[in-house]
C-alpha positions as CSV (number, residue, x, y, z in Angstrom):
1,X,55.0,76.7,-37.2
2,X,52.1,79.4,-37.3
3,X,50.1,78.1,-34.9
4,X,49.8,76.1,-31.6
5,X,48.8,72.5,-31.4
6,X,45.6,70.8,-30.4
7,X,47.6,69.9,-27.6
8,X,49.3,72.9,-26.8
9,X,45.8,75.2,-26.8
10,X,44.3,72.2,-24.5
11,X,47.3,73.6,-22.2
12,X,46.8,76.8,-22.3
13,X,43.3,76.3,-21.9
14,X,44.1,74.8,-18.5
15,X,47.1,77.4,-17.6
16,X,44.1,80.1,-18.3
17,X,41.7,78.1,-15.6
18,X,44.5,78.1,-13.6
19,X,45.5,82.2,-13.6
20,X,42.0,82.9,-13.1
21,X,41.1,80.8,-10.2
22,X,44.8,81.0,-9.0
23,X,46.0,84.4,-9.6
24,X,43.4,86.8,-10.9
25,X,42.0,87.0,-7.2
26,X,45.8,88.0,-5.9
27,X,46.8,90.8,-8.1
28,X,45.5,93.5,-5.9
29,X,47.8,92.1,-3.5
30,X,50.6,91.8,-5.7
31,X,50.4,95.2,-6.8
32,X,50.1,96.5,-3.4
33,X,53.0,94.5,-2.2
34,X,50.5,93.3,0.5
35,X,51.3,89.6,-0.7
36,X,54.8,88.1,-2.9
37,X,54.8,86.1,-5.7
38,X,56.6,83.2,-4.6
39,X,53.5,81.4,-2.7
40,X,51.5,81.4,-6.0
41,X,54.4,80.5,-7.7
42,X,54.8,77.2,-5.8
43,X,51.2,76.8,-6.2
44,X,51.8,76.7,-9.7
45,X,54.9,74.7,-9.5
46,X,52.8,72.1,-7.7
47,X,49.5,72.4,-9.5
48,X,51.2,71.3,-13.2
49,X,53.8,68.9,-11.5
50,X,56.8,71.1,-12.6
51,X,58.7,69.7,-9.4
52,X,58.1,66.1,-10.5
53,X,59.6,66.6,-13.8
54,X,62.4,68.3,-12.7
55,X,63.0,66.1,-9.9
56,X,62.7,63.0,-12.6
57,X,64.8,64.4,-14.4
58,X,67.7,64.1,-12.2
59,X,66.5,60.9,-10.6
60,X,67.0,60.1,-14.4
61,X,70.6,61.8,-14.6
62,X,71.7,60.0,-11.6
63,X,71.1,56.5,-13.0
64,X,72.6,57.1,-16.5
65,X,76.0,58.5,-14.0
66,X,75.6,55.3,-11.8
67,X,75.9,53.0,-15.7
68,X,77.7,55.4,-17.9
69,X,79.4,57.8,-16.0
70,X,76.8,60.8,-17.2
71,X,74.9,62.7,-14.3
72,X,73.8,65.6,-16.9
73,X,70.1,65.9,-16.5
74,X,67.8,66.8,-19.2
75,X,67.0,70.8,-19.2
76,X,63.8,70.4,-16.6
77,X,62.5,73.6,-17.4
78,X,59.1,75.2,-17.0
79,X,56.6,72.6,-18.6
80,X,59.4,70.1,-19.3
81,X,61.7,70.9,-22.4
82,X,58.8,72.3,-24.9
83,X,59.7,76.0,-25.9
84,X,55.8,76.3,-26.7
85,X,54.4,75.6,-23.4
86,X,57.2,78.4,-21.8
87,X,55.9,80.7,-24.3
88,X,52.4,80.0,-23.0
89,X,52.4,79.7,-19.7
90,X,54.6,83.9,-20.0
91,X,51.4,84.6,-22.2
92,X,49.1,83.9,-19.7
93,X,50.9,84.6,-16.8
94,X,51.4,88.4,-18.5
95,X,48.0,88.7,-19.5
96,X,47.0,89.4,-15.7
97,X,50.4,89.8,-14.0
98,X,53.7,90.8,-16.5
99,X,55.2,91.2,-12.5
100,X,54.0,87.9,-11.7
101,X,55.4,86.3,-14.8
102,X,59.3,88.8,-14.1
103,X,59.6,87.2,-11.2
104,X,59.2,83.5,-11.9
105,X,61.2,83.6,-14.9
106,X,64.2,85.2,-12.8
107,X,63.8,82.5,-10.3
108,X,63.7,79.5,-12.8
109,X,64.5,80.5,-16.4
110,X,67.8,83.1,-15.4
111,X,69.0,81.8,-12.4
112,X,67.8,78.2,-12.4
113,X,68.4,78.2,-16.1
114,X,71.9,79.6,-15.4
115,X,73.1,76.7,-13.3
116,X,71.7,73.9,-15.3
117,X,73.2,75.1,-18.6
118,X,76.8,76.0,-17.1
119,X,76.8,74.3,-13.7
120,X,78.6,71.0,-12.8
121,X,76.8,67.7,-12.0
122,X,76.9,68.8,-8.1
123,X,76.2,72.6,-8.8
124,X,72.8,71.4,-10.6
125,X,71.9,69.1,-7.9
126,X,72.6,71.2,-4.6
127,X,72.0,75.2,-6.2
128,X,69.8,74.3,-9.7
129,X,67.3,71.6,-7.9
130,X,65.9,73.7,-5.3
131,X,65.0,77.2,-8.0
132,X,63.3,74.5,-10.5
133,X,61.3,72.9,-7.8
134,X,60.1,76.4,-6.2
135,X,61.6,75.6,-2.5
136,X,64.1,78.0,-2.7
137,X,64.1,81.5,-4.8
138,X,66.7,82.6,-7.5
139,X,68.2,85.6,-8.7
140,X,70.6,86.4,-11.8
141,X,72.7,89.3,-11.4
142,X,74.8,91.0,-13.6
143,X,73.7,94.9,-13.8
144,X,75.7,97.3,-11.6
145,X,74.8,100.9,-11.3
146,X,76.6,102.6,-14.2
147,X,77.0,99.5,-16.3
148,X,73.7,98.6,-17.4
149,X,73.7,98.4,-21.1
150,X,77.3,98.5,-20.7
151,X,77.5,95.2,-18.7
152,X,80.4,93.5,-19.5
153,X,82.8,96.1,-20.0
154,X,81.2,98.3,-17.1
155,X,81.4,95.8,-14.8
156,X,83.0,96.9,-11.3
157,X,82.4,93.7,-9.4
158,X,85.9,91.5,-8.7
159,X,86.7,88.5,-7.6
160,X,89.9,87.8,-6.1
161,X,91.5,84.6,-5.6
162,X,91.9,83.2,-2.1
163,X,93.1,80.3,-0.3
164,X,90.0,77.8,-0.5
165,X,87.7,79.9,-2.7
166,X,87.2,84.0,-4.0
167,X,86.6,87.3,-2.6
168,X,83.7,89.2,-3.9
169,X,83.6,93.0,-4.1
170,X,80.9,95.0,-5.7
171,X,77.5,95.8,-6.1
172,X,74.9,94.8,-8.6
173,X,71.5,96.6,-8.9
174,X,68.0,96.6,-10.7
175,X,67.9,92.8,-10.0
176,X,64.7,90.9,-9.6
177,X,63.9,89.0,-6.7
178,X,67.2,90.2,-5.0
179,X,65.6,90.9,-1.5
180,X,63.9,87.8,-0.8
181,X,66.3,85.2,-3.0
182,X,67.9,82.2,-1.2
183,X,70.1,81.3,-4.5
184,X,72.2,84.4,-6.7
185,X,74.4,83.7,-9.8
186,X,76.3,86.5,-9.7
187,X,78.9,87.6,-12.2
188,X,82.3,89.4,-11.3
189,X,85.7,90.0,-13.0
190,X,88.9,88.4,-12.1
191,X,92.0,89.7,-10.6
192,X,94.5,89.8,-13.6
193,X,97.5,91.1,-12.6
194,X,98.0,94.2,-14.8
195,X,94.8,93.7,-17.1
196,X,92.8,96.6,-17.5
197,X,89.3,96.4,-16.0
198,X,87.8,96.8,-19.0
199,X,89.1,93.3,-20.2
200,X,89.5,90.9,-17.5
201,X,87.8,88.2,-17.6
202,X,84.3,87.8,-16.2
203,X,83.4,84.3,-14.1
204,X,79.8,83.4,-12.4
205,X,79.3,82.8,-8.8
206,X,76.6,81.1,-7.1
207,X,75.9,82.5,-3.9
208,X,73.4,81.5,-1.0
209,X,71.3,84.3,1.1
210,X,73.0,84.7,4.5
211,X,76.9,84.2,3.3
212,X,79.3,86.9,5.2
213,X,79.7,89.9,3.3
214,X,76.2,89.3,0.8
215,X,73.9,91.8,1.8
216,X,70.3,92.0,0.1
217,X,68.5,95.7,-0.3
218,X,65.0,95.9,1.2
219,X,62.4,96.1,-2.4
220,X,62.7,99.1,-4.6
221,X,60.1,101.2,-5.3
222,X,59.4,101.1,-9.2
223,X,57.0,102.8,-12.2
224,X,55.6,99.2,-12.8
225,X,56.2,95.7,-12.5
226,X,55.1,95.9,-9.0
227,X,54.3,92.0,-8.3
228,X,57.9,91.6,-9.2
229,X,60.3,92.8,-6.2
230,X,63.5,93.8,-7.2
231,X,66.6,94.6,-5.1
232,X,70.3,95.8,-5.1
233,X,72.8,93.4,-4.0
234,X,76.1,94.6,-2.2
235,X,78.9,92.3,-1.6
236,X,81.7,93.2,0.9
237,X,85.1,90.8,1.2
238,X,82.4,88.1,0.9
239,X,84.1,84.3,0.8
240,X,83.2,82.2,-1.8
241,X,84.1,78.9,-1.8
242,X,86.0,77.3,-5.0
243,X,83.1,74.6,-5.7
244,X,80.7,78.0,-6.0
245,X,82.6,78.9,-9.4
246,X,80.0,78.2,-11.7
247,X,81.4,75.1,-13.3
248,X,84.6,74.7,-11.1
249,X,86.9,76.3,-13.8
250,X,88.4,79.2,-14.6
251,X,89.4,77.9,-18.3
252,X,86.0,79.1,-19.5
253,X,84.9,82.7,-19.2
254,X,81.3,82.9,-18.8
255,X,81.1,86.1,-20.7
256,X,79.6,84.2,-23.0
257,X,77.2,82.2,-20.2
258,X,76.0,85.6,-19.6
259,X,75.7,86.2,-23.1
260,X,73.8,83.2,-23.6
261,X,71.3,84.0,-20.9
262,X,70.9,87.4,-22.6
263,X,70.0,86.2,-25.8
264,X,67.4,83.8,-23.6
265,X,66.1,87.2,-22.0
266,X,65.3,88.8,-24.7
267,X,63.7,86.2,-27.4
268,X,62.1,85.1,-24.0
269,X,60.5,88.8,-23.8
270,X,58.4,88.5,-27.0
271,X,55.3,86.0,-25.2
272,X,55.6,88.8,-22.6
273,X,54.9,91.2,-24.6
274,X,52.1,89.2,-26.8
275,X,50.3,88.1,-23.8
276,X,50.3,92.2,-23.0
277,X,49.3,92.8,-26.7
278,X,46.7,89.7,-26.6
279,X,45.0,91.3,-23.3
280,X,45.2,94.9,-24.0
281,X,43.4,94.8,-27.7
282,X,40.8,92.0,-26.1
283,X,39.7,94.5,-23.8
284,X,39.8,97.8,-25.8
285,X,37.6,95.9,-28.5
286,X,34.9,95.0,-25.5
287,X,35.0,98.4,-24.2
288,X,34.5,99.9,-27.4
289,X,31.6,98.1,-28.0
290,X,30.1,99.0,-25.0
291,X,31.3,102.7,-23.6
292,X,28.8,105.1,-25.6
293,X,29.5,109.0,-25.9
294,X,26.3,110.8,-27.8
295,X,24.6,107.5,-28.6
296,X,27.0,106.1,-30.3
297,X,29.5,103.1,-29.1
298,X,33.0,104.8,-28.9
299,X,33.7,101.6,-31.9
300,X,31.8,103.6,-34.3
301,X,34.4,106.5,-34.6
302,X,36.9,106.5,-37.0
303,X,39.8,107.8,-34.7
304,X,39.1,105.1,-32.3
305,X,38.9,102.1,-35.2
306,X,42.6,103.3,-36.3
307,X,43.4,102.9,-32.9
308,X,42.5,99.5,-32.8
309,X,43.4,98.4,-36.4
310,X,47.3,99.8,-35.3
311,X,47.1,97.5,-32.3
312,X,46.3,94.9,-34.3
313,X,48.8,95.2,-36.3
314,X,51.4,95.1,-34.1
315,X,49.5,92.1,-32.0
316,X,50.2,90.2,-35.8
317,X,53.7,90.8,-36.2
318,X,54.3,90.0,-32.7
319,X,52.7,87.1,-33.0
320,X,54.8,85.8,-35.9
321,X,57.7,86.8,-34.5
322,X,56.9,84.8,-31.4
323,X,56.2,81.5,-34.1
324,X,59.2,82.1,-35.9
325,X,61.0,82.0,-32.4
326,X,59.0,78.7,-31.7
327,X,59.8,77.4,-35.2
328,X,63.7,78.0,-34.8
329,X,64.2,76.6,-31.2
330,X,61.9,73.5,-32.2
331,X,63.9,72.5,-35.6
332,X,67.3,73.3,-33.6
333,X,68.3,76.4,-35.4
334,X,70.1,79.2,-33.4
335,X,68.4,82.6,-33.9
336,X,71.6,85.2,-33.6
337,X,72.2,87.9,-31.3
338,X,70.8,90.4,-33.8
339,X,68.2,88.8,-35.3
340,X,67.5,88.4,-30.9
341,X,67.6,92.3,-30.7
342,X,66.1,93.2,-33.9
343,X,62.8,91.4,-32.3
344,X,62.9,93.1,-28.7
345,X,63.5,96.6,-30.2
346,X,59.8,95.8,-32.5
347,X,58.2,93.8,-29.8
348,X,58.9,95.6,-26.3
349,X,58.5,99.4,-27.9
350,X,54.8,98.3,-29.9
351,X,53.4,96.6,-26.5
352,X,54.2,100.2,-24.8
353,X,52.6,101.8,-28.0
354,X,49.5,99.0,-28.1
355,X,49.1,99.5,-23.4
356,X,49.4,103.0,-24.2
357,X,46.9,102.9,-26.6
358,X,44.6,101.0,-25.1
359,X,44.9,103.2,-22.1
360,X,43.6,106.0,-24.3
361,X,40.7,103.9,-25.7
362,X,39.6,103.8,-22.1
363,X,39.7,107.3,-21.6
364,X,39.8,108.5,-17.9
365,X,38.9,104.8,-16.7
366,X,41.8,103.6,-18.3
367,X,43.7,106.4,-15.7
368,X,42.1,104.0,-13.0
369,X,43.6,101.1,-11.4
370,X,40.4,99.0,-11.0
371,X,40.6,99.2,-15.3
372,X,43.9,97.0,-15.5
373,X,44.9,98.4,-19.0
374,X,46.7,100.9,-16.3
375,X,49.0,98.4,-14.7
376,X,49.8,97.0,-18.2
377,X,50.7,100.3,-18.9
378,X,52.7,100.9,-16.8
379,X,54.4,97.0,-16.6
380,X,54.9,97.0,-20.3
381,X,57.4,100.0,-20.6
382,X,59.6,97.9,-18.4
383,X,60.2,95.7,-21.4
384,X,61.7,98.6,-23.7
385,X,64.5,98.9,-20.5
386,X,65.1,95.9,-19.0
387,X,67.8,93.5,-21.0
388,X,68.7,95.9,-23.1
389,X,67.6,99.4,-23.6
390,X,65.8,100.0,-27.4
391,X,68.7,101.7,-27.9
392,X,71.2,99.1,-27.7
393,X,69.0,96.8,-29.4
394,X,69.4,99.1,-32.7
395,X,72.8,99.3,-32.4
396,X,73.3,95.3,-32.3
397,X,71.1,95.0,-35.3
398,X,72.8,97.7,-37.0
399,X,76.6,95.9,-36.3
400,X,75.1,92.3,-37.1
401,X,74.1,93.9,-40.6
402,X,76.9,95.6,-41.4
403,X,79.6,93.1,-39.7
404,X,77.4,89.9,-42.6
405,X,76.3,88.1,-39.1
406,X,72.7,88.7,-40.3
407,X,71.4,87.8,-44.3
408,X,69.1,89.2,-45.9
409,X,66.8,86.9,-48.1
């Protein structure tokens, strides 16, 4: 696959209509925190049907239960189960609003994705339902202060077992759309008797806003990603009933659940960071044209054209990357964790570079926030941090290579 279909550009031709009628007019607000995402997000939700899919989808699930005892519903995902209109609708989304785009993929992709991958028949229904449709808001929270990269073995958070359910102590940070979510899969570490920390094994919890002992920080104040409020959640001997285990058992650890949902985050990163790319080089091409220093269109200059022809460069490799991602969900081959990590650590650090860049291009306009190649800027370096440091990303790479999980050829 190297390119989108007919069918897929006549989509993102409408998603386009749609951000700038829709969401161009609103980012002032966003940025200011004067106005949250989730209203345009329902707008959206509503606008492309994205309830009635999901919602038919599980009318669908409850008739196959009712004549063959399945009630698994299909994945009712953003734009139904095609990974080519996700990856469009996070390209446009990002091309005005990377903020806009964090906080609607936390609702429905990580914690509504969450649910519907590991959840029971009845979790899906009464937790998974309400994030796809957009009436209720969903977080996914696993980093704690002090275990970010580290976020298995760092984790501090335990559950302890109780008559009727768990006890939840612990505290999870840097999580998006903590302060206003209704709906939290939150991850914790069993009691083990004498099991070190370090190993115990780690379960999912789904938790509801307003539950004794679940307390939600106010926003936190950021360097970008603004539209995009994140929070710290604290939990203190807070009940959790025993049908709030995600999946009911304790037989499967969902280490890897979480490590699924990684592997999501970060292949799901790269039309974030094209849709950056994409906007960013768009705009320092116009402006090059047109902002003149001695007579002379800023274009003309050498220093200026590398400029451009490096963006460029990385807006193609990104861009193939994002196909080959397309490619290998669409023909039903698994991409591994460090193939995964090996394209965040190119992607997130050459849309800070390309922002950057572009930034430079505009010179002290490009220092302005009315010139959104600022906010970009300043939303993109989010990307080299959030799931997964750069860092950490070379050192899974490097271990894939040298443990054979990766070939070469």
């Amino acid at each position: 696959m190297f390119d989108f279909t007919e069918e897929q550009k006549m989509m993102r031709k409408m998603l386009r209509r749609w951000v700038d009628a829709e969401l161009v007019p609103h980012v002032d607000a966003l940025e200011s925190e004067q106005m949250l995402p989730y209203e345009p997000m329902r707008k959206f939700i509503a606008t492309f049907g994205v309830a009635d899919m999901v919602r038919a989808s599980f009318a669908k699930a409850e008739a196959r239960a009712s004549a063959q005892g399945s009630a698994t519903p299909d994945d009712g995902g953003v734009m139904g189960r095609d990974p080519a209109m996700s990856a469009i609708t996070a390209i446009e989304f990002c091309r005005v609003s990377p903020g806009f785009s964090m906080a609607f993929g936390a609702s429905l992709g990580l914690c509504g994705g969450a649910i519907m991958r590991r959840g029971t028949p009845a979790q899906k229904k009464r937790f998974a339902l309400p994030v796809l449709t957009g009436e209720k808001i969903g977080a996914w929270a696993i980093t704690e202060p002090g275990a970010g990269s580290d976020a298995f073995g760092g984790m501090r958070t335990v559950a302890r077992r109780t008559d009727g359910g768990y006890i939840l102590n612990g505290q999870k940070t840097f999580i998006s759309n903590a302060p206003y979510a209704d709906v939290l899969v939150v991850y914790a570490k069993m009691e083990h008797g004498e099991r070190p920390l370090r190993e115990r094994p780690i379960h999912a919890f789904v938790l509801e806003r307003g539950m004794k002992g679940l307390s939600l920080s106010k926003p936190m104040k950021k360097m970008g990603m603004w539209s995009s409020p994140t929070g710290e959640v604290f939990l203190e001997d807070c009940f959790v009933p025993a049908d709030q285990l995600l999946g009911e058992q304790e037989t499967e650890p969902s280490r890897e659940g979480a490590r699924d949902v990684f592997h999501g985050e970060r292949t799901g990163m790269v039309p974030m960071c094209f849709g950056i790319i994409e906007r960013c080089l768009e705009e320092s091409i116009r402006y090059a044209k047109e902002r003149k220093t001695w007579d002379h269109a800023i274009g003309e200059y050498q220093l200026v054209q590398a400029k451009l022809a490096r963006m460029y460069v990385h807006y193609q490799n990104v861009r193939n990357l994002l196909f080959k991602s397309l490619w290998m969900q669409q023909n039903g081959v698994r991409m591994t964790m460090g193939e995964a990590s090996s394209m965040k650590a190119y992607c997130a650090p050459a849309t800070t570079e390309v922002a950057m860049e572009a930034v430079q291009i505009f010179g002290g306009n490009g220092y302005m926030r009315e010139f959104r190649v600022e906010q970009l800027a300043r939303d993109a370096k989010l990307l080299q941090i959030g799931g997964g440091t750069d860092e950490i990303q070379l050192v899974t790479c490097a271990r894939a290579l040298l443990q054979g999980d990766m070939v070469l050829g």
